[in-house]
GUNUBA-190346 format. One record per residue (C-alpha): chain; z, x, y; residue number from 0; residue in one letter. Coordinates in Angstrom, 1 decimal, always signed. Example, Ala and Ser with C-alpha at 12.3 -4.5 7.8 and 13.67 -1.06 7.14 Angstrom:
# residues 2
c:A w:+7.8 u:+12.3 v:-4.5 k:0 r:a
c:A w:+7.1 u:+13.7 v:-1.1 k:1 r:s
//
This chain:
# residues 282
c:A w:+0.0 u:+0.0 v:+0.0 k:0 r:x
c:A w:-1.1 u:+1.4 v:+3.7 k:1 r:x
c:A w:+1.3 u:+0.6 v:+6.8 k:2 r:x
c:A w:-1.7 u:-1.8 v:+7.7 k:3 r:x
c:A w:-1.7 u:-4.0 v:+5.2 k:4 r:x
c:A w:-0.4 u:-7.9 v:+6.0 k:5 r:x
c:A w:+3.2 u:-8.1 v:+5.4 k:6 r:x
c:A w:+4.0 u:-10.6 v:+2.2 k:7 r:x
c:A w:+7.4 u:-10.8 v:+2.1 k:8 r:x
c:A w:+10.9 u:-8.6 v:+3.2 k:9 r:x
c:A w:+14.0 u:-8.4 v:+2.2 k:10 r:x
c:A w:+16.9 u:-9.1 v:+4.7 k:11 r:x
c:A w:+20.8 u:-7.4 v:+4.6 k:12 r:x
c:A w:+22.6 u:-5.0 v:+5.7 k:13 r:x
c:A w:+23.0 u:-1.9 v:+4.0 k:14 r:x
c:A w:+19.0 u:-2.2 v:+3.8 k:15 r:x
c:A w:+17.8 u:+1.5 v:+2.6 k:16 r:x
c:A w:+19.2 u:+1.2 v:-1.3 k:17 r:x
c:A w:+17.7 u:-2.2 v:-1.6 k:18 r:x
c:A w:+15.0 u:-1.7 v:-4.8 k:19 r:x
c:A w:+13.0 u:-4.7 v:-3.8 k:20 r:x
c:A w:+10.3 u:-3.1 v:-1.8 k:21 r:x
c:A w:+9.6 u:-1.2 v:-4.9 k:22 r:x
c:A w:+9.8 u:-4.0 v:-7.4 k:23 r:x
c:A w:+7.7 u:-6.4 v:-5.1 k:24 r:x
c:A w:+4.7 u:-3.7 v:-4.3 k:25 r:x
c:A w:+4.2 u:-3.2 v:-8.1 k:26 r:x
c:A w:+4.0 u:-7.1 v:-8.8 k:27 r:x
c:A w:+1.6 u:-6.9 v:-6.0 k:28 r:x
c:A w:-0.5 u:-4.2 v:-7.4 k:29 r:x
c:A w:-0.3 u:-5.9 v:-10.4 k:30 r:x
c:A w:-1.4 u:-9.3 v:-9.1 k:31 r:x
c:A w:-4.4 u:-7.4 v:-7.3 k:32 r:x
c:A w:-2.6 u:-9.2 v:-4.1 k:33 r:x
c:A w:-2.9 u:-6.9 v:-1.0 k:34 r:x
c:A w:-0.3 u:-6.7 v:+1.5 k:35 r:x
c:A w:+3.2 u:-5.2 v:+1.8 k:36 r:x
c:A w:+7.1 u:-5.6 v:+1.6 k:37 r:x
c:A w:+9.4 u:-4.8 v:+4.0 k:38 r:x
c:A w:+12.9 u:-3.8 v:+4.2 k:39 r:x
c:A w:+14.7 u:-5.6 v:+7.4 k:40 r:x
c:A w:+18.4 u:-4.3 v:+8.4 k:41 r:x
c:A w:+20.3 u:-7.4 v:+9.5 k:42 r:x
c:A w:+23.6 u:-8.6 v:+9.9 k:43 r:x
c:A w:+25.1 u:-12.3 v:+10.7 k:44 r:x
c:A w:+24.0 u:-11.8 v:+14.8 k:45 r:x
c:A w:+20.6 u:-10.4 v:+14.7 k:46 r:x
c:A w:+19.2 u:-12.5 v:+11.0 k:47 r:x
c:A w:+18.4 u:-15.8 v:+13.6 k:48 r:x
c:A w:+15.9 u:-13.3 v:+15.8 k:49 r:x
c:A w:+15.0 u:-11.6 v:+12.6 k:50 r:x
c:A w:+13.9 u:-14.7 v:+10.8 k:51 r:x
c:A w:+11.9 u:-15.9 v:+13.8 k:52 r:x
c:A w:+10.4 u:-12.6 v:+13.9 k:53 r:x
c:A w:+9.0 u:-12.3 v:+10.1 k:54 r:x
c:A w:+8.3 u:-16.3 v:+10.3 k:55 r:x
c:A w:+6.0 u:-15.3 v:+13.2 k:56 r:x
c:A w:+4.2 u:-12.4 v:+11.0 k:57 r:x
c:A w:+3.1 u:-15.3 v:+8.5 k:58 r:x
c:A w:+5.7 u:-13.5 v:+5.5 k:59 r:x
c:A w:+5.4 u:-16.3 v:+2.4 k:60 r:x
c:A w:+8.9 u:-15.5 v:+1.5 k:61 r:x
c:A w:+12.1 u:-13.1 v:+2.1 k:62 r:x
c:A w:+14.7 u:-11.8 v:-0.4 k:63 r:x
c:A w:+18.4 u:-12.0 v:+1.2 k:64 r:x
c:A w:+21.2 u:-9.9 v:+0.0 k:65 r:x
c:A w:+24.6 u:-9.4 v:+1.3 k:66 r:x
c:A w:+25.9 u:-10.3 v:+4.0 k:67 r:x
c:A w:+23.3 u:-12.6 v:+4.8 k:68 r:x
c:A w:+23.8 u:-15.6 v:+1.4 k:69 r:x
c:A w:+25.4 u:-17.7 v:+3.5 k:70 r:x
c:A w:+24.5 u:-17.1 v:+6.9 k:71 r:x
c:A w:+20.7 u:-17.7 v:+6.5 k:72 r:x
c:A w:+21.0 u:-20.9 v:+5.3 k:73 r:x
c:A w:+21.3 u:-22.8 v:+8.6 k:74 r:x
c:A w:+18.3 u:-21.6 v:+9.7 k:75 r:x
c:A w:+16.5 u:-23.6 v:+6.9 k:76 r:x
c:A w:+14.9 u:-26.5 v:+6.5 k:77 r:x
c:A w:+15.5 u:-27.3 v:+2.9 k:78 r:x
c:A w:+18.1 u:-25.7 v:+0.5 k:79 r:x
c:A w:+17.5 u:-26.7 v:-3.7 k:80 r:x
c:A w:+20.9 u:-27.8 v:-5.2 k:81 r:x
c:A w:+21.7 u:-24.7 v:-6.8 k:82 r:x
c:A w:+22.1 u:-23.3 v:-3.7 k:83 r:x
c:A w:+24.1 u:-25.9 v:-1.8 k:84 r:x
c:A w:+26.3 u:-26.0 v:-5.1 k:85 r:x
c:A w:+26.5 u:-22.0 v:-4.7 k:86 r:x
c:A w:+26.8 u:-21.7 v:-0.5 k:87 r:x
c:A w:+24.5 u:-18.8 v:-1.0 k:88 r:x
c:A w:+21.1 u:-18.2 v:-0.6 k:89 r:x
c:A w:+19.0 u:-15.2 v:-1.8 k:90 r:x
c:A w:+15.5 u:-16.3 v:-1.9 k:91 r:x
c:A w:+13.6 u:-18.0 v:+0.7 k:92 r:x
c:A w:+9.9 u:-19.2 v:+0.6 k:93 r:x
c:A w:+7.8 u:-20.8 v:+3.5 k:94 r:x
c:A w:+5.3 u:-22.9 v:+1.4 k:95 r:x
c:A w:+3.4 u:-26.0 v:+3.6 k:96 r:x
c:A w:+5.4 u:-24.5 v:+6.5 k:97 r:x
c:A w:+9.2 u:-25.3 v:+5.0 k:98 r:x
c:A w:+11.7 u:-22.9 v:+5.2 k:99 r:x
c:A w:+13.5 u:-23.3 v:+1.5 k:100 r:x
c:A w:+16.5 u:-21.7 v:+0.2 k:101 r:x
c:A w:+16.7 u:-20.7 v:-3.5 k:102 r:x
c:A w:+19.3 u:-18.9 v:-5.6 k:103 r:x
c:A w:+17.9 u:-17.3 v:-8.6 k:104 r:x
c:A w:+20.4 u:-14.8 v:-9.8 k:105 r:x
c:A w:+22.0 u:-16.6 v:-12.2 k:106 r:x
c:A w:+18.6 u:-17.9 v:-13.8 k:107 r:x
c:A w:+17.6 u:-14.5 v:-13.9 k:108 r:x
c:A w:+20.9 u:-13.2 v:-15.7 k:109 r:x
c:A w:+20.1 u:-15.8 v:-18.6 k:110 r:x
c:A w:+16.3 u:-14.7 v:-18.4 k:111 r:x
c:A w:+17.3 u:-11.0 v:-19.1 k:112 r:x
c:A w:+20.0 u:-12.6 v:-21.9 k:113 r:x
c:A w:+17.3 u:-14.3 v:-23.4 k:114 r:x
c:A w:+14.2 u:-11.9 v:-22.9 k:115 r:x
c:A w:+15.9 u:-8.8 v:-23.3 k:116 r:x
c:A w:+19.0 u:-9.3 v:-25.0 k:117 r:x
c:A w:+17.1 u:-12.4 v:-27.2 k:118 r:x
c:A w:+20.6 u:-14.7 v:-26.7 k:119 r:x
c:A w:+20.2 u:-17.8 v:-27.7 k:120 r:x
c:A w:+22.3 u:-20.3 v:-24.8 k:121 r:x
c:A w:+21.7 u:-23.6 v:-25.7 k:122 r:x
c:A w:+25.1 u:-24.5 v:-27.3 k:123 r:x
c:A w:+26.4 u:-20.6 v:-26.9 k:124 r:x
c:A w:+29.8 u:-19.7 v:-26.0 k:125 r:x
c:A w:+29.9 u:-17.3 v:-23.1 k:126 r:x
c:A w:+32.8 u:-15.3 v:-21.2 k:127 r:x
c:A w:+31.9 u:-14.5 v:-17.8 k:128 r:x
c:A w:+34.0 u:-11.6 v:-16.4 k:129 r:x
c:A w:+35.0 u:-12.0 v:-12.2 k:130 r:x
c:A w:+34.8 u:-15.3 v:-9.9 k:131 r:x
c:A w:+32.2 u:-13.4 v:-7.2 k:132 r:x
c:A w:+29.4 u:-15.2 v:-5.7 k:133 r:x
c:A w:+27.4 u:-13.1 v:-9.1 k:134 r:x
c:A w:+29.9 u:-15.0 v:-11.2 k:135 r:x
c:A w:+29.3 u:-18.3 v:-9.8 k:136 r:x
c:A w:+25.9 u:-18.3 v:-10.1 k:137 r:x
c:A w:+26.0 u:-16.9 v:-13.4 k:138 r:x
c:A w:+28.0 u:-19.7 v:-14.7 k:139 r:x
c:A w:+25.8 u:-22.3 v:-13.2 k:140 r:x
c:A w:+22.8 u:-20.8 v:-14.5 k:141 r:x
c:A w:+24.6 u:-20.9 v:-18.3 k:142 r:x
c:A w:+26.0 u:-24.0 v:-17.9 k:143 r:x
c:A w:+22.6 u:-25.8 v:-17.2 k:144 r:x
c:A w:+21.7 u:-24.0 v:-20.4 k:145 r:x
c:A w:+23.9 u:-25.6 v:-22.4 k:146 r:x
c:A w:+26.3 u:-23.1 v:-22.6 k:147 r:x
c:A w:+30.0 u:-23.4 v:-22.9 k:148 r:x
c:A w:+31.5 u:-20.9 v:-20.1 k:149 r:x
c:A w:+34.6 u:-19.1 v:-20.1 k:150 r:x
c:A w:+35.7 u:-17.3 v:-16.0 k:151 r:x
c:A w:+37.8 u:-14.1 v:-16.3 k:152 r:x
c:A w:+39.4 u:-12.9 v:-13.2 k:153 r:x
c:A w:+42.1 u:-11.2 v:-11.8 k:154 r:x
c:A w:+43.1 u:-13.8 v:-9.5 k:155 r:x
c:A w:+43.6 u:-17.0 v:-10.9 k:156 r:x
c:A w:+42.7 u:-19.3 v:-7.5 k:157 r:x
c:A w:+39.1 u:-18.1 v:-7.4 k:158 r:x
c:A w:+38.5 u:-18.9 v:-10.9 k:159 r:x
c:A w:+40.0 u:-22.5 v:-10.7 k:160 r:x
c:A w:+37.7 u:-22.7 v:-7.5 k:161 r:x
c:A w:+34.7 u:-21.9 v:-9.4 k:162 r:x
c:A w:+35.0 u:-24.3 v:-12.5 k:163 r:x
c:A w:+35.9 u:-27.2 v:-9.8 k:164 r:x
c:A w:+33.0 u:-26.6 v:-7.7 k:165 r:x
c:A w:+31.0 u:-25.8 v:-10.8 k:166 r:x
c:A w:+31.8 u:-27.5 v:-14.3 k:167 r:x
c:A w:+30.7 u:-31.1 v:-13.3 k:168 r:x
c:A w:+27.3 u:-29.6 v:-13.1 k:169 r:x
c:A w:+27.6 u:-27.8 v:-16.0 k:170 r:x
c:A w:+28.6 u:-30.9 v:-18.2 k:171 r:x
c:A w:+25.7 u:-32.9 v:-16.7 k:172 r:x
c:A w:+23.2 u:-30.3 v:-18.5 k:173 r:x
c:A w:+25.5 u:-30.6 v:-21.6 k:174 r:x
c:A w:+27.4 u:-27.6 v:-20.9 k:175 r:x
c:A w:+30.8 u:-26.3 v:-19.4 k:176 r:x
c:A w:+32.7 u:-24.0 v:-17.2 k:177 r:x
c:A w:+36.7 u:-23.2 v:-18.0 k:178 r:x
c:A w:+38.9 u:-20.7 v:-17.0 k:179 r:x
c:A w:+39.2 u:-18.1 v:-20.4 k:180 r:x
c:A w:+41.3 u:-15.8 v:-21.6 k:181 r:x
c:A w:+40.6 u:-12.3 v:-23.4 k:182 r:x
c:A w:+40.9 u:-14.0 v:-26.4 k:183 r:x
c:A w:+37.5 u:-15.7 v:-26.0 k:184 r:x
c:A w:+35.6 u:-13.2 v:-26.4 k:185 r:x
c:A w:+36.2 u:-12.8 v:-30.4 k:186 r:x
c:A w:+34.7 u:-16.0 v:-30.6 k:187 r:x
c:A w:+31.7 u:-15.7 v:-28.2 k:188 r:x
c:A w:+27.9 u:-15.3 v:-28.2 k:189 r:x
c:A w:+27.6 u:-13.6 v:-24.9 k:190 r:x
c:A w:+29.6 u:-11.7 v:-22.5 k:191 r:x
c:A w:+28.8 u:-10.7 v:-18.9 k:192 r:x
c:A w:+30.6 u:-8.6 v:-16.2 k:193 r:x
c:A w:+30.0 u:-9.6 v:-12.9 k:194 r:x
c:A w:+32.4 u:-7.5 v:-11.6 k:195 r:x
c:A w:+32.2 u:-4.1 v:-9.7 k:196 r:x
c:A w:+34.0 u:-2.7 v:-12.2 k:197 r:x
c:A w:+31.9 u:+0.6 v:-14.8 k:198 r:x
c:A w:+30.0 u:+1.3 v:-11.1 k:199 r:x
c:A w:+29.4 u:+5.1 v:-10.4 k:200 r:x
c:A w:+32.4 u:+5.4 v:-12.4 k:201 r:x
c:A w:+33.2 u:+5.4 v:-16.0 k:202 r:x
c:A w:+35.6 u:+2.6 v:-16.2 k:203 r:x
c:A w:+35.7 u:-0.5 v:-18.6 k:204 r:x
c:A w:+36.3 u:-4.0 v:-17.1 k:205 r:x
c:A w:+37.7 u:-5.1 v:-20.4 k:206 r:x
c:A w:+38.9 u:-3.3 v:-23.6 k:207 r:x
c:A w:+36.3 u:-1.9 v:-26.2 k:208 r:x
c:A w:+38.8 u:-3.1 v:-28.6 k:209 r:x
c:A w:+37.8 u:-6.6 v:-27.6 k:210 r:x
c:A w:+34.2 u:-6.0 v:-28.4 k:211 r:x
c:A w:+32.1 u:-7.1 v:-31.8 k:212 r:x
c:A w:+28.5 u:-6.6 v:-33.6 k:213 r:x
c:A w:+27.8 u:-10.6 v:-33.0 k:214 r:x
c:A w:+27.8 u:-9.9 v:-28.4 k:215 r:x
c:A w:+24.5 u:-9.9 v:-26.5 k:216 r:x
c:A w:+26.1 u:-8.1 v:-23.7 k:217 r:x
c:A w:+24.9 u:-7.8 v:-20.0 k:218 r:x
c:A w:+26.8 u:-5.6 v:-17.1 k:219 r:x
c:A w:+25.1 u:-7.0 v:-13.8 k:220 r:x
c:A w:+26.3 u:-3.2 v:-12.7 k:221 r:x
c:A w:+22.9 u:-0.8 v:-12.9 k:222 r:x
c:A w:+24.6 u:+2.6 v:-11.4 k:223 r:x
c:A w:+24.3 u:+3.7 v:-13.5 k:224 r:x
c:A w:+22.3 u:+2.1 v:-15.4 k:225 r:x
c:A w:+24.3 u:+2.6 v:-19.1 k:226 r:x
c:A w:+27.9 u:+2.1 v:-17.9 k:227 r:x
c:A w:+30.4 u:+2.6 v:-20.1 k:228 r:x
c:A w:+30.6 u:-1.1 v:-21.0 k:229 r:x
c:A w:+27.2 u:-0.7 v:-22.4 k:230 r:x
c:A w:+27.8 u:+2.2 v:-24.6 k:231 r:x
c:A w:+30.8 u:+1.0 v:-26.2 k:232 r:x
c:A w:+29.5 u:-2.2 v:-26.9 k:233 r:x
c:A w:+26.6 u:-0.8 v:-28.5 k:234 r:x
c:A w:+29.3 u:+1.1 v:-30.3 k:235 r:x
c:A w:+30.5 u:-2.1 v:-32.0 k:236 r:x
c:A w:+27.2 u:-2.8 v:-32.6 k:237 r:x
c:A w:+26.5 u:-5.4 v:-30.1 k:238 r:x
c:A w:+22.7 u:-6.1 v:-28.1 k:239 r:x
c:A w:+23.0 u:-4.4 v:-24.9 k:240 r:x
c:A w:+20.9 u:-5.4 v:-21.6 k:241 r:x
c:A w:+21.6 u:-3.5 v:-18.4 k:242 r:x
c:A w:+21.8 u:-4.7 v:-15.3 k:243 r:x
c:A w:+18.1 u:-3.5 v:-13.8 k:244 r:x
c:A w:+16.5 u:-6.2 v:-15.9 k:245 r:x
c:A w:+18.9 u:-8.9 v:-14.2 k:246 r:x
c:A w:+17.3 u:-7.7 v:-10.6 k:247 r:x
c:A w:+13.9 u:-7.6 v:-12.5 k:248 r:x
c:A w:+14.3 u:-11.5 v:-13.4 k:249 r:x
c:A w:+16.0 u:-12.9 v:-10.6 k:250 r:x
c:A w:+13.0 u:-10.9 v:-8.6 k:251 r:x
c:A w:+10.4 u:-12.9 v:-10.8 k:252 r:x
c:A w:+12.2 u:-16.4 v:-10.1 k:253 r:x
c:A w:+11.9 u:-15.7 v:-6.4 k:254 r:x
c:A w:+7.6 u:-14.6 v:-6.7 k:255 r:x
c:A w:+7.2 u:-17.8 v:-8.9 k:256 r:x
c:A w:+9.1 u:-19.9 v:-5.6 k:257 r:x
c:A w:+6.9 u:-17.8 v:-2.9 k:258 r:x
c:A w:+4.0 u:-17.0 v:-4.1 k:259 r:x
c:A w:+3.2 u:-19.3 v:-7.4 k:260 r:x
c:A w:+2.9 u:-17.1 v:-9.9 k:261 r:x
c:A w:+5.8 u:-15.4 v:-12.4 k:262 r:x
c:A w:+4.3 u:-11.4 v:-12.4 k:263 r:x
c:A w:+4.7 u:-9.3 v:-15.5 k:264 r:x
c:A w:+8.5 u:-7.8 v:-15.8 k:265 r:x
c:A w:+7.5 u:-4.0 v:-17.1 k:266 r:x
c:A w:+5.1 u:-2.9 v:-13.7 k:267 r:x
c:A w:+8.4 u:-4.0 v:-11.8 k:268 r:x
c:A w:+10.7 u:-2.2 v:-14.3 k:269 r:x
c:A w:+8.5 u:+0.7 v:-14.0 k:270 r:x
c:A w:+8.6 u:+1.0 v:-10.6 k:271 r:x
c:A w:+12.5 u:+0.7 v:-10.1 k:272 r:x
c:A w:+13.3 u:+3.3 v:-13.1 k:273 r:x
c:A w:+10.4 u:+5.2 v:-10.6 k:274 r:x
c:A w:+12.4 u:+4.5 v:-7.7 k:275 r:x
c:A w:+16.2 u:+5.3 v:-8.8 k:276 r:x
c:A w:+15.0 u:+8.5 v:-9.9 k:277 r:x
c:A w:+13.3 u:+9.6 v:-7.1 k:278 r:x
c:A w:+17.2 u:+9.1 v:-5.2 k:279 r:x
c:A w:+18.4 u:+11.3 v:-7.4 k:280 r:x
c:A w:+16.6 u:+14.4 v:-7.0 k:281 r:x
//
């Protein structure tokens, strides 16, 4: 892509520079045969109203929001899907027939990485869901619309009893649930995801390996690094492993199917972040 080319789509946060977006979006462009380029805005809660005007001006089809901005964007919109308003966070936006829309697709693209990658079946699966973050609740949702019963592990009880109230009614709807677990649920589950920041540049465990088993497909939403420590001893009791890169790399391909139509080929995208975090480490 040239610095001339018609700008697509942008991402929107602050911290802006580590965001692997611009990356993942040019290869599904290049793969597409779609010419034009992805930007990386820095903006906070003040400046994302002048921002938004700005890119909406430039034509952009659709922006990627990250923190702090999940919350704040949304009253500039016209439209935000259920999810979302269920959530109070926004991290996709697309500007189809001239309607600013608000999306969440993190949580859909956890369970497409559990299900792609990790080949998880949900419908009817117990899961254990590790933090109460705005990554756990939309997690939970996502599972829960699967059919999947959904255990919340946290530290601190009142965010997890404010998740499952928000959030189990609409889980029962689609035939699933959301309770507040213990430790104890994970013996008996299918799946088990840590939301939390916990493993990151570090090699801590949220949990004990003790508490692992062969029957887990197990994702850590954490990708530096990549194989946390979670990972390697849960492949060590002979669980499926999926990192964290291939959540980004779903909830990435949610957000092109809302913008632009179409759902691009994960391994180009893959490529080119693998491409990317290595080039940051030399």
């Amino acid at each position: 892509m040239t610095s001339t080319s018609p700008l697509l789509a942008a991402v929107v946060g602050t911290p802006i520079t580590h965001s692997l977006s611009p990356a993942i979006y040019r290869a599904a462009f290049a793969a597409q045969n779609l010419t034009g380029d992805y930007a990386a805005v820095d903006s906070n809660a003040d400046s994302i109203a002048a921002v938004f005007a700005d890119l909406q001006s430039q034509g952009v089809r659709g922006l990627s929001v990250t923190m702090p901005l999940k919350e704040a964007i949304i009253s500039l919109l016209q439209s935000v899907d259920e999810d979302a308003v269920l959530l109070n966070a926004v991290n996709c936006v697309d500007f189809n027939n001239g309607v600013a829309t608000g999306h969440n697709t993190d949580g859909d693209g956890c369970c497409d990485a559990l299900e792609q990658q990790g080949g998880a079946l949900l419908g009817g699966a117990h899961a254990v869901v590790l933090g109460a973050g705005g990554t756990a609740r939309s997690v939970a949702l996502a599972l829960g619309r699967r059919g999947t019963r959904v255990a919340i592990i946290n530290r601190t009880a009142e965010k997890a009893e404010e998740l499952v109230r928000t959030l189990a009614p609409a889980a029962q709807e689609a035939g699933g649930d959301i309770v507040i677990g213990s430790l104890s649920e994970i013996a008996r589950a299918g799946v088990l995801v840590n939301t939390t920041s916990v493993g990151m540049n570090s090699e801590e465990m949220p949990i004990s390996a003790n508490v692992l088993h062969r029957n887990l497909v197990v994702l850590d939403a954490v990708y530096s690094p990549m194989d946390t420590a979670l990972l390697k001893a849960a492949r060590q009791a002979g669980a499926v492993t999926v990192d964290g890169l291939w959540m980004l790399i779903q909830q990435a391909r949610r957000q092109c199917v809302y913008q632009f139509g179409w759902n691009p080929d994960a391994v180009p995208m893959r490529e080119a972040a693998e491409r990317e975090l290595a080039a940051r480490r030399k």
